[in-house]
C-alpha positions in Angstrom: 13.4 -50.9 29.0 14.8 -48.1 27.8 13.8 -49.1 24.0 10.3 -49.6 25.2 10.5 -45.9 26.8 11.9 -44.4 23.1 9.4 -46.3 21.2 6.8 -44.6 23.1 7.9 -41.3 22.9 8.0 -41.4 19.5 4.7 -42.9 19.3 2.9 -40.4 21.3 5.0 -38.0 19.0 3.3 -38.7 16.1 0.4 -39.5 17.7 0.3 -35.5 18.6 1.5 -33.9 15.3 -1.2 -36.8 13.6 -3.8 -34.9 15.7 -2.2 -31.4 14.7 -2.4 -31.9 11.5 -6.1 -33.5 11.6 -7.0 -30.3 13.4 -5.4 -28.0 10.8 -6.9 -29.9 7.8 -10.6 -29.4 9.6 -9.7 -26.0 10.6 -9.0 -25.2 6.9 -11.7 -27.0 5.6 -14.2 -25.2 7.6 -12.7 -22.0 6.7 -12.6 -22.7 3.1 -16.5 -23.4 3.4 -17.4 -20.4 5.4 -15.8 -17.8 3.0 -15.5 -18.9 0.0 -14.0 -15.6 -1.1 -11.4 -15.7 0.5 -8.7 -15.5 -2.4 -10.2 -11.9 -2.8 -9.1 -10.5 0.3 -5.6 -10.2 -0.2 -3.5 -8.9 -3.2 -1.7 -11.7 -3.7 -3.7 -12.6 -6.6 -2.1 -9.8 -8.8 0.6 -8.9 -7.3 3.9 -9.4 -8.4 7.3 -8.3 -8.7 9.0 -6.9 -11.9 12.5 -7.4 -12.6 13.1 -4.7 -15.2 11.0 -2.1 -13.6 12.6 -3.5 -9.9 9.2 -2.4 -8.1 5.7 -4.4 -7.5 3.1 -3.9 -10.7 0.0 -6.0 -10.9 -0.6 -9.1 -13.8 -1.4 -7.2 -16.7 -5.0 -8.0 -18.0 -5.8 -9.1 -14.8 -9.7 -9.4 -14.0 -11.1 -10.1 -10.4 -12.5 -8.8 -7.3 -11.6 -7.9 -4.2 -13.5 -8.7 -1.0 -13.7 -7.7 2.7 -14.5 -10.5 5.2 -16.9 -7.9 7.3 -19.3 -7.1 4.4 -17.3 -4.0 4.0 -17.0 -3.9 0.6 -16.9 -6.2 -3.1 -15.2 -4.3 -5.7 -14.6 -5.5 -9.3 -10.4 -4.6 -9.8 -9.3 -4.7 -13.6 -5.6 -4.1 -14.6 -4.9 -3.0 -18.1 -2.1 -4.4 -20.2 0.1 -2.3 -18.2 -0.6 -4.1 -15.0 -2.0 -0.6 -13.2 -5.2 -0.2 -12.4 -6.4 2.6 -15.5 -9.1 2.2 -18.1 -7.9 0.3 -21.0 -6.5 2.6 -23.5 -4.3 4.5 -20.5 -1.2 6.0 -21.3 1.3 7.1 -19.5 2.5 9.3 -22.6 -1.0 10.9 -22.8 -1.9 11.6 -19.2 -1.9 15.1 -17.6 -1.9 14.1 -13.9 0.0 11.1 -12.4 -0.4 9.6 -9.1 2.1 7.5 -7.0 0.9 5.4 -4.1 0.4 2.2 -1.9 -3.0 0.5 -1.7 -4.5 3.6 -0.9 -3.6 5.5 -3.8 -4.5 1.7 -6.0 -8.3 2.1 -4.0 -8.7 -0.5 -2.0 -12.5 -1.7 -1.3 -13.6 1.4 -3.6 -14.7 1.0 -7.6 -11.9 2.1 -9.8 -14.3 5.2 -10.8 -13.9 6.3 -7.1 -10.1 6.2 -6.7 -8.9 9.6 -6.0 -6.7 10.1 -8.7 -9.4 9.1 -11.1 -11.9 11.4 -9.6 -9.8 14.2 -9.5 -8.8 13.6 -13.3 -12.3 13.3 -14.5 -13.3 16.6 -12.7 -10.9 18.2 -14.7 -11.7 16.6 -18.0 -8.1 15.5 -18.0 -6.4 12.0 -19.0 -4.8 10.4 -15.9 -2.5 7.3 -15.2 -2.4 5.5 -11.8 0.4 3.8 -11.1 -0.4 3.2 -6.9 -0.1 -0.6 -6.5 -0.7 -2.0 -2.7 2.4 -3.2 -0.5 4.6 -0.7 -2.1 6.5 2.6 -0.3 8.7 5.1 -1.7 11.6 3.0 -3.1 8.7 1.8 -5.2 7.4 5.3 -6.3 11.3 6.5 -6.5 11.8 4.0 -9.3 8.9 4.6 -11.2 9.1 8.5 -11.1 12.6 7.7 -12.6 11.7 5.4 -15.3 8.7 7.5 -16.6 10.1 11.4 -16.1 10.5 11.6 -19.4 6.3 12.0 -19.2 6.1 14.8 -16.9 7.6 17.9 -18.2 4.5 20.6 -17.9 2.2 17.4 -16.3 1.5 17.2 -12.9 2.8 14.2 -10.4 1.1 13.2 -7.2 2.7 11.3 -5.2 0.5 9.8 -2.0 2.5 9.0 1.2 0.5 6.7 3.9 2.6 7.8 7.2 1.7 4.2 9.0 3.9 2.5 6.0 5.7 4.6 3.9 7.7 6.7 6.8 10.6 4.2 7.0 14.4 4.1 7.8 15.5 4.8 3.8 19.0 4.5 2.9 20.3 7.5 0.9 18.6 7.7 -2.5 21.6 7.1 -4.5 22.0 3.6 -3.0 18.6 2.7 -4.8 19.8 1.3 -7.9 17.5 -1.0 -9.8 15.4 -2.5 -7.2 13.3 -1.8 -3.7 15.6 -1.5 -0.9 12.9 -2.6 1.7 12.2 -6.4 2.0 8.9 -7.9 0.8 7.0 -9.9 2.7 8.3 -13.4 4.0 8.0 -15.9 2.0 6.5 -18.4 4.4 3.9 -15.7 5.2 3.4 -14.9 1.6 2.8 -18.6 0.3 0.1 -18.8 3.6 -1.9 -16.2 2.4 -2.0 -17.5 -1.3 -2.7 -20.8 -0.3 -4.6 -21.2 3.2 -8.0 -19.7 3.6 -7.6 -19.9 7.5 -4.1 -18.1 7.6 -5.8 -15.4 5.3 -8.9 -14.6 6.9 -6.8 -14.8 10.6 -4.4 -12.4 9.2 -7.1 -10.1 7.7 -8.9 -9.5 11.3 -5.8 -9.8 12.9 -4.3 -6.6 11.5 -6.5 -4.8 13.1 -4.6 -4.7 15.9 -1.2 -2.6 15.8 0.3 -4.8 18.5 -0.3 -7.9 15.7 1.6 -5.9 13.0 4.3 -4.7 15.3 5.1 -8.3 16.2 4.7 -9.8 12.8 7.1 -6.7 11.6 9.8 -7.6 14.1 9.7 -11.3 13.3 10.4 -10.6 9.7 7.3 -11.7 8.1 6.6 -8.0 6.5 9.0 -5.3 6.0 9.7 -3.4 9.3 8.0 -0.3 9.8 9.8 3.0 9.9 6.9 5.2 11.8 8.5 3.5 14.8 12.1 4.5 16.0 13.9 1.3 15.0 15.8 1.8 11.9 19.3 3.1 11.5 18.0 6.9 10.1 15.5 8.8 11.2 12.5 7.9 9.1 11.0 11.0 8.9 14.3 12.8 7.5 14.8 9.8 5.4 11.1 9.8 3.9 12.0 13.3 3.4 15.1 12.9 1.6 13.5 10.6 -0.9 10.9 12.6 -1.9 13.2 15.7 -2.2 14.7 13.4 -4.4 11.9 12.9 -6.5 11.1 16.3 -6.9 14.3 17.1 -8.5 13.7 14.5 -11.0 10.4 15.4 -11.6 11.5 19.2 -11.5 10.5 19.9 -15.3 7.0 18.9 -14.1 3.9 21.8 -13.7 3.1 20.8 -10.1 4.8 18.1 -7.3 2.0 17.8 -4.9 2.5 15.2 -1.8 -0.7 13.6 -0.4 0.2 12.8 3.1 -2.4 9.7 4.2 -3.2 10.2 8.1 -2.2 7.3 10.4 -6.2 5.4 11.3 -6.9 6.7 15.0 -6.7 3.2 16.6 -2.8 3.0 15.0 -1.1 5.9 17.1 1.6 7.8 15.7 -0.5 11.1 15.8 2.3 13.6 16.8 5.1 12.1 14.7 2.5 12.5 12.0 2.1 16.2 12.5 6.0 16.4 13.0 6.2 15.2 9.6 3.9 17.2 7.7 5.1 20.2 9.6 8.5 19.2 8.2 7.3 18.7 4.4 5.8 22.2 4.4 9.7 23.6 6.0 11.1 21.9 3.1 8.8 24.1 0.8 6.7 20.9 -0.6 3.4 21.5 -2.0 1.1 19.7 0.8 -2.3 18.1 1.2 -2.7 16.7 4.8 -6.3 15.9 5.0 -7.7 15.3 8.7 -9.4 11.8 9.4 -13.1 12.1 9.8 -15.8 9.8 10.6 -16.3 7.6 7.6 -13.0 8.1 6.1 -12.0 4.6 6.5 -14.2 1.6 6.0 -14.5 0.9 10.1 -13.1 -2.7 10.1 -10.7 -3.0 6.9 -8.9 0.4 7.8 -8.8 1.9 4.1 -10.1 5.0 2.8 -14.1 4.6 1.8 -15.3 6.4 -1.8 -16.6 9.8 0.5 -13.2 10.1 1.3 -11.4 9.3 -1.7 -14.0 12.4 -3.5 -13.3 14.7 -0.5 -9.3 14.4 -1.1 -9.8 14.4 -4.6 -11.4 17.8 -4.0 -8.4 19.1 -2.1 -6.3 18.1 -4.8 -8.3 20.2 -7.8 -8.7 23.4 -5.5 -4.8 22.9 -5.5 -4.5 22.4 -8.9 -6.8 24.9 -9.5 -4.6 27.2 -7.4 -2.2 30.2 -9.1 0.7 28.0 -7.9 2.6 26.4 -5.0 2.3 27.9 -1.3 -0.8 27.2 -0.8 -2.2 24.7 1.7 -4.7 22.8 1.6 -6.6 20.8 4.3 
């Protein structure tokens, strides 16, 4: 009796993950069908990590697109051999104005024309190199700034901070050494979105909602966000430290100028926001804090649309343009 009882639990066992997995395969299948983009949603498809440099760069030469599930947008995105997203011919050696940043400062769903580092270079009639690259945060910008300050002496350095991902629970400076301190994404998650359509486009509309990101940030599958109170160190003081940081390497510069990204309305964090840009200009850091307006962001995908990559890049010549540091813009 008991062996007839065993053999059919195990039979209704597989019997149950044989209809799982029939219901995932169809689920796939039919997601595969109905987007057939959907390898361009996600930077996954140039994104990698560099060993020597420690930090995230892009394949260099790569060619693709990138898409948005809502219509949104469909960008061309071309990498030169450096893996950045600049015109072919960029040189870090030859630029006047560098820009640091997350996907925001790489110009996501925008041309690369549109960026706001490019705009604001080609209003100046100035060479420019971009080295914003998306899932990065300041440990990212930290080591790059380092590697390249030899470039800056009498340049100017831009370095964009997006307060719903780049305000996070940093260790002191000196413990980053030759890599990112904060962990990538997990590598379950990670190998999903490069290789199932349906985990992809799920996760794409899903984000859209902080309470998805909050709990996919506490169950490790993306690096845990420091605009909430949960790290060790303050975030803000810590976000601070590390740019302080950055300044003194980059002190033989012309101009250090942060570009503080607001948090989207629907994400929160408004007051800690202003608690942090209040706390930048304390510290005596050249500031831009733009206010969100209506069209800023692309309504669905959350980034910043082209209007509002011009209208920053704007803010950042009339600072340029400026007789010096103290003045804010907004």
């Amino acid at each position: 009796m008991r062996v007839d009882i065993n053999r059919g639990f195990f039979v209704n066992f597989f019997l149950l993950l044989g209809t799982l997995a029939v219901l995932c395969a169809i689920t796939e299948i039919t997601s595969r069908l109905a987007f057939p983009e959907w390898r361009y949603i996600w930077s996954q498809g140039f994104l990698q990590h560099d060993r020597v440099l420690g930090t995230y760069v892009g394949k260099a030469g790569y060619r693709s697109r990138l898409y948005s599930i809502y219509g949104e947008f469909d960008v061309p995105v071309a990498l030169n051999h450096g893996g950045f997203r600049n015109p072919e011919g960029a040189s870090p050696e030859k630029a006047g104005i560098y820009c640091f940043g997350d996907s925001f400062g790489f110009g996501w769903g925008v041309k690369a024309n549109e960026v706001m580092c490019a705009v604001s270079a080609i209003r100046m009639k100035i060479p420019y190199f971009n080295f914003s690259m998306p899932a990065t945060d300041l440990t990212d910008y930290f080591l790059l700034i380092r590697k390249n300050v030899n470039f800056f002496p009498g340049r100017n350095v831009v370095v964009m901070v997006t307060y719903e991902n780049d305000v996070l629970s940093y260790p002191e400076p000196t413990a980053v050494k030759t890599g990112r301190l904060q962990p990538a994404a997990n590598r379950v998650y990670k190998w999903l979105i490069e290789n199932s359509a349906f985990w992809s486009l799920a996760s794409s509309v899903l984000q859209r909602s902080a309470s998805f990101v909050s709990l996919v940030r506490k169950l490790g599958f993306l690096a845990p966000s420091g605009a909430s109170t949960g790290g060790e160190r303050d975030p803000i003081a810590a976000s601070i430290e590390m740019l302080d940081t950055m300044r003194q390497m980059a002190a033989k510069a012309s101009r250090f100028i942060i570009i503080v990204v607001p948090p989207r309305p629907r994400m929160g964090f408004s007051e800690n926001f202003a608690t942090f840009v209040q706390r930048l200009k304390t510290r005596g850091f050249e500031t831009i804090s733009p206010q969100a307006r209506d069209g800023d962001y692309f309504p669905k995908d959350g980034h910043w649309t082209a209007p509002a990559h011009a209208r920053v890049a704007k803010m950042l010549n009339e600072k340029l343009n400026a007789a010096g540091p103290g003045k804010e813009s907004r």
